[in-house]
N, C-alpha and C positions, 0 to 999 in steps of 0.2 A: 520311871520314864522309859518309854517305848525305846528302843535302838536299832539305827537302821543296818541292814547285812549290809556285807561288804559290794555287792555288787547294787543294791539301792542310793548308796551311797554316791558309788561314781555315776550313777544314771542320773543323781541330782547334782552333781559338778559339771557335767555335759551341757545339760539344760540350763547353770544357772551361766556357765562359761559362752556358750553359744546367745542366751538372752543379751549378757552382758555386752560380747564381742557386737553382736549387730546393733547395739543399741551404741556403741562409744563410734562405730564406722558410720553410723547414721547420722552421729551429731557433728564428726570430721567433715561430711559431705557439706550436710547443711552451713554447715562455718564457712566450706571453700566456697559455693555456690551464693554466700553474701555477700562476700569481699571480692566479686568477682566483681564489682561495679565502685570498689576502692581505688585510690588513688595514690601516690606519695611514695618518698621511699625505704617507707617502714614494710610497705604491704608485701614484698618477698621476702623479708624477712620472718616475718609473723606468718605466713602462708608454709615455709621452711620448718618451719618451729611446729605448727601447728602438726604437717605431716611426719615428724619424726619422733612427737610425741603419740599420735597412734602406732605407730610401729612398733615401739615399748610395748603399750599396753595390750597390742595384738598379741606380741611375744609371750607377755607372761599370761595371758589367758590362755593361750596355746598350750601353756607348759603343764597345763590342771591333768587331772586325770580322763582318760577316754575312756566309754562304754561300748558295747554294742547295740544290737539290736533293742528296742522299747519294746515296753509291756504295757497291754492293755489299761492293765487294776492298777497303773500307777499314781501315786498321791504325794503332792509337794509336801515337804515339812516344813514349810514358809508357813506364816501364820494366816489362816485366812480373815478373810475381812469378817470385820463381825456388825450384830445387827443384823435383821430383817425388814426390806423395807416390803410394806401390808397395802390393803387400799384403806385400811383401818390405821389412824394415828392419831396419837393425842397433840393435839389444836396449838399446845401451850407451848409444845417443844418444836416447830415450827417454823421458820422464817418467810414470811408473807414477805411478796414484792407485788405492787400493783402499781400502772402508771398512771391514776387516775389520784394517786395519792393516798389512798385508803388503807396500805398495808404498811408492814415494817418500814419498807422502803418502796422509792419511787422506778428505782432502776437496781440491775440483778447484780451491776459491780458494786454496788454499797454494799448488797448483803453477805459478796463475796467477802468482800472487805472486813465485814463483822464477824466474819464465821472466825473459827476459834482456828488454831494451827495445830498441825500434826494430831487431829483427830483420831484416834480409832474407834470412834463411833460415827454412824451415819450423821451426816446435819444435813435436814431437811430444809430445804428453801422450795415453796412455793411458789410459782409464777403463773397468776393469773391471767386471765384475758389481755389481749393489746400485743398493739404492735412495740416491739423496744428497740430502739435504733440505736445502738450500742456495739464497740468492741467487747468481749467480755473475754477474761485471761482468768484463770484456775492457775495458779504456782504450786510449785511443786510441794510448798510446804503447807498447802491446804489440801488435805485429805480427808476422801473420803466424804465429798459435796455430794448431793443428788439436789438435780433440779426436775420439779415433777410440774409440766405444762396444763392446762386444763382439756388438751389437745390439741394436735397441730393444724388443726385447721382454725384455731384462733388463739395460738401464743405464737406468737413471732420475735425471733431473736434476730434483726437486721444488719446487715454492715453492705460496705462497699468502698473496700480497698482495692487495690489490685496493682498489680508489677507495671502498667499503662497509667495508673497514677505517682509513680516512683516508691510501691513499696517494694519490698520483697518477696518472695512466695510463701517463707515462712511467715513473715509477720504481715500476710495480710487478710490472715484469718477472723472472720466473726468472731468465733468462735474458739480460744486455746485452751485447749489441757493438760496442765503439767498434773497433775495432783493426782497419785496413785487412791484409785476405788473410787473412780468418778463415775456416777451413773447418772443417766436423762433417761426422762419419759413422755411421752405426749407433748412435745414441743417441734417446732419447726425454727430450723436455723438455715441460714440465707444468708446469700453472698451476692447482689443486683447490680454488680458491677456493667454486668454485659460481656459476652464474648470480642467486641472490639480490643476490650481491657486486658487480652489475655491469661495469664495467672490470675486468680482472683480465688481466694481460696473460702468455704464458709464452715469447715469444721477442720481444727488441726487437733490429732490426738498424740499424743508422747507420755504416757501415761500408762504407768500397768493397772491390769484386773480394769477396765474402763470398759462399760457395756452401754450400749442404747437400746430402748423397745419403744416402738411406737412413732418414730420420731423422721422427719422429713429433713432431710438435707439438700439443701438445693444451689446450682449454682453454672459457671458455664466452664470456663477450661480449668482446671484441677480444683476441681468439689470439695470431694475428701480427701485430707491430706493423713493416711494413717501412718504417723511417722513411725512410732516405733515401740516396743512392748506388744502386750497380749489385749486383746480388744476383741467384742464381741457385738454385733448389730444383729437385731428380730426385729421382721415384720416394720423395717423403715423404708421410706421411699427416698429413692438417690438419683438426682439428674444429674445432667453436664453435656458437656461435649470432648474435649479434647482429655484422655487422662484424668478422667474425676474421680476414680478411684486409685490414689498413685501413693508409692513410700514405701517404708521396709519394715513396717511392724509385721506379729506375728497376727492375724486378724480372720475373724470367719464374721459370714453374713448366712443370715437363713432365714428363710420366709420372706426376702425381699422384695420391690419393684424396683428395678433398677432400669431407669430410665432413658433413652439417647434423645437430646436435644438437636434442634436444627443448629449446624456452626457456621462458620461465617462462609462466603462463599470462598471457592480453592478449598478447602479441608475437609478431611473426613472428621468421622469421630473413633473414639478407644476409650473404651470402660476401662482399662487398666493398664496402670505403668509401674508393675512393680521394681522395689530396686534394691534385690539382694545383692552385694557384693562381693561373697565370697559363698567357698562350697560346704562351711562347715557352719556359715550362720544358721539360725533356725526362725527364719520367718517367709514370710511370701503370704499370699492372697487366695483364699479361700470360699467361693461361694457356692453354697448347696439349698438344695429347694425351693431358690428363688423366681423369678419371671425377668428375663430381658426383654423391655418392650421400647418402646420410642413415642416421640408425641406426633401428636397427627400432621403436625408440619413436617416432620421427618420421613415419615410413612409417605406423604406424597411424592417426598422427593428423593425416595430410597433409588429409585434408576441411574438417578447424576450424586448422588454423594455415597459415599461408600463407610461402611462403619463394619469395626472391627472389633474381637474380645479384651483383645489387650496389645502391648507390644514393649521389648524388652529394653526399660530404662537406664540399667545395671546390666553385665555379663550375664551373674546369676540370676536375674529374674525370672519368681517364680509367682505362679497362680493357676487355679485349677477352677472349673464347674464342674460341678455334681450333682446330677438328682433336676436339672433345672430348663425348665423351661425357656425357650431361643427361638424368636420370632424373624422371620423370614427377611428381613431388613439389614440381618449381618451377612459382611461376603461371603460366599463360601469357602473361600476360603482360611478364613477366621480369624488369624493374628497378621497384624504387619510389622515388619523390619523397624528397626529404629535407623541404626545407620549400617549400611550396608551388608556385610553379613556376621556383623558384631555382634557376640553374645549366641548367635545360633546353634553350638552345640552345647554350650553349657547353660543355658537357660533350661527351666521345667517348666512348660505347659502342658497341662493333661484337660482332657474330658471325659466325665463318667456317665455312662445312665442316663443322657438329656435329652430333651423329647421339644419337639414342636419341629414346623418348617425348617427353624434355620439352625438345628440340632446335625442333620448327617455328616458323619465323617470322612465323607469318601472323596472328598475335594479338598481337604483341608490340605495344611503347608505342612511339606516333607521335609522339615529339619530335625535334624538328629536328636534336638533338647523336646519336640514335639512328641506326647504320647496319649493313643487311647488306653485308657488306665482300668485297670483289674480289680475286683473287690480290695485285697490286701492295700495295692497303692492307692487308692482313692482314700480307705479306711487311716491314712497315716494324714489326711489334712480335717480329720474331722474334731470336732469339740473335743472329743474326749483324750485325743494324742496330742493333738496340734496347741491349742493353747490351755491344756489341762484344765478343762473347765468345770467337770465337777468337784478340785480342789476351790472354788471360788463362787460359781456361778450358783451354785444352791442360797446364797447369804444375801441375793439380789430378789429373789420370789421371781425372776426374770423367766420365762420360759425357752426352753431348747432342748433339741436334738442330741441325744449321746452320740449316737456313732453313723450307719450306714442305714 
């Protein structure tokens, strides 16, 4: 059996120490932020408990050993996912869903439902043509689903929850993924709440090794909810308006459309709310080679509404563009304030290398956490550093980018 040197070793306690930490302070958040609409006088008690119990687990993840600097040729010794998913399969091993009646099942929580648990092989579920008007929830102890669409411009995966119907941001996802090695493709998920509805969320991912290709995300104030883990989107289209791309996973996007919606009047719009909370987590938001464009009701109305890259949810929020195309409709000056000048020097924005009208740097906001970024630093949010992708992403036949 292979052994790893001593300085591999801790560069994989680092990374699993820092996954771990942002993922345990990501689900602490999410906790406080549901009970914040609790009542009764249990709820400081439990809210007490809740935050003294991350404080432990901050601690002893603290205590692991530290690294330095990373290395390019690095390789998890976590087991990668196995399986290849082909355009080639056999029929037999399969799970057909069609709402016309004609397949396994009629709707895609049944077939969740059948799929086996703790997989480490791929289970294929098919979803045919049609619109499905469904919550659908992935648990955590279903691993390693793929749901393969017939394309997104005719599988529809529908909901319409939202925080204006008394859900919550978390649970008012279309779409939930607990289940580590969740893949989609050629599918369109949807959240038609409306921007009246505020939160309304149509994809929540909390799920590691979880990639989409192909696949349309659509919705109006927080879209994407990439909560947390290592996550990977190509060549998908993502609308919204307020924060639809928002959360503390470790996550890249490439070859995207990413989309600004018209929002309600009084507000702007922001692609991103990232929400790192501390300085030693290892995630934030990363999007390269993609296109920032708006819909043609935005574009008319780019004079009276103002839209933004992102803006800092967390102190440490972080998020970058790279390589990517920025259409004339974002201010120039690019990010906005969350609450006053909260987070502003410890947050990281960068941009690297991006081109179009609303790409210049030369107006942008002069906060200390703001930077135009260097080959080196640009290169530490890419697939191959940032969410180690080709320890996983080869066993998807998914396409991407290595590095720069």
């Amino acid at each position: 059996m292979e052994t790893l040197s001593s300085r591999n070793k801790e560069e994989h306690c680092k990374i699993a120490r820092n996954f771990m930490k942002g993922h345990s302070l990501t689900n602490k958040d999410t906790c406080l932020e549901g009970l914040d609409s609790a009542f009764g006088p249990l709820k400081p008690v439990i809210v007490k408990s809740l935050i003294s119990t991350y404080k432990h687990v901050s601690n002893s993840l603290s205590k692991l050993p530290k690294s330095g600097k990373r290395h390019r040729n690095r390789r998890l010794s976590r087991r990668v996912l196995r399986g290849v998913l082909d355009d080639e399969y056999d029929p037999s091993e399969v799970l057909t869903v069609a709402v016309d009646g004609t397949g396994n099942f009629s709707t895609i929580t049944e077939a969740i439902n059948f799929a086996p648990k703790k997989s480490k092989e791929r289970v294929m579920i098919y979803v045919r043509e049609g619109v499905y008007e469904e919550n659908v929830e992935i648990p955590s102890c279903k691993t390693n689903i793929v749901l393969l669409g017939d394309g997104s411009d005719v599988t529809f995966i529908t909901g319409k929850r939202s925080v204006g119907d008394g859900w919550t941001t978390f649970r008012s996802a279309t779409v939930a993924v607990s289940g580590e090695g969740f893949l989609a493709r050629d599918i369109t998920i949807e959240n038609r709440a409306g921007p009246e509805k505020h939160q309304a969320v149509a994809l929540r991912v909390n799920a590691d090794f979880a990639a989409f290709y192909r696949c349309t995300i659509s919705g109006y104030q927080d879209t994407l909810y990439v909560h947390s883990f290592r996550q990977f989107y190509r060549e998908c289209n993502i609308s919204g308006t307020v924060d639809y791309i928002f959360g503390n996973a470790a996550a890249v996007f490439q070859a995207c459309n990413i989309i600004s919606r018209m929002p309600m009047p009084g507000q702007f719009t922001v692609i991103t709310a990232q929400s790192r909370d501390a300085p030693d987590e290892y995630t934030g938001i990363s999007i390269q080679n993609c296109s920032i464009l708006a819909t043609d009701e935005l574009y008319g109305n780019s004079s009276s509404v103002r839209s933004y890259l992102g803006r800092p949810w967390r102190v440490y929020s972080t998020a970058v563009f790279l390589e990517t195309y920025i259409d004339d409709f974002i201010d120039p000056n690019g990010w906005r304030k969350w609450s006053g000048d909260e987070g502003l020097e410890t947050l990281y924005y960068g941009e690297y290398n991006n081109y179009g009208p609303g790409s210049a740097t030369d107006n942008r906001v002069a906060w200390p956490g703001y930077h135009v970024m260097d080959y080196e630093s640009a290169y530490n949010f890419t697939v191959s550093e940032f969410i180690t992708g080709e320890a996983w992403l080869d066993s998807t036949s998914f396409p991407y980018d290595y590095g720069i």
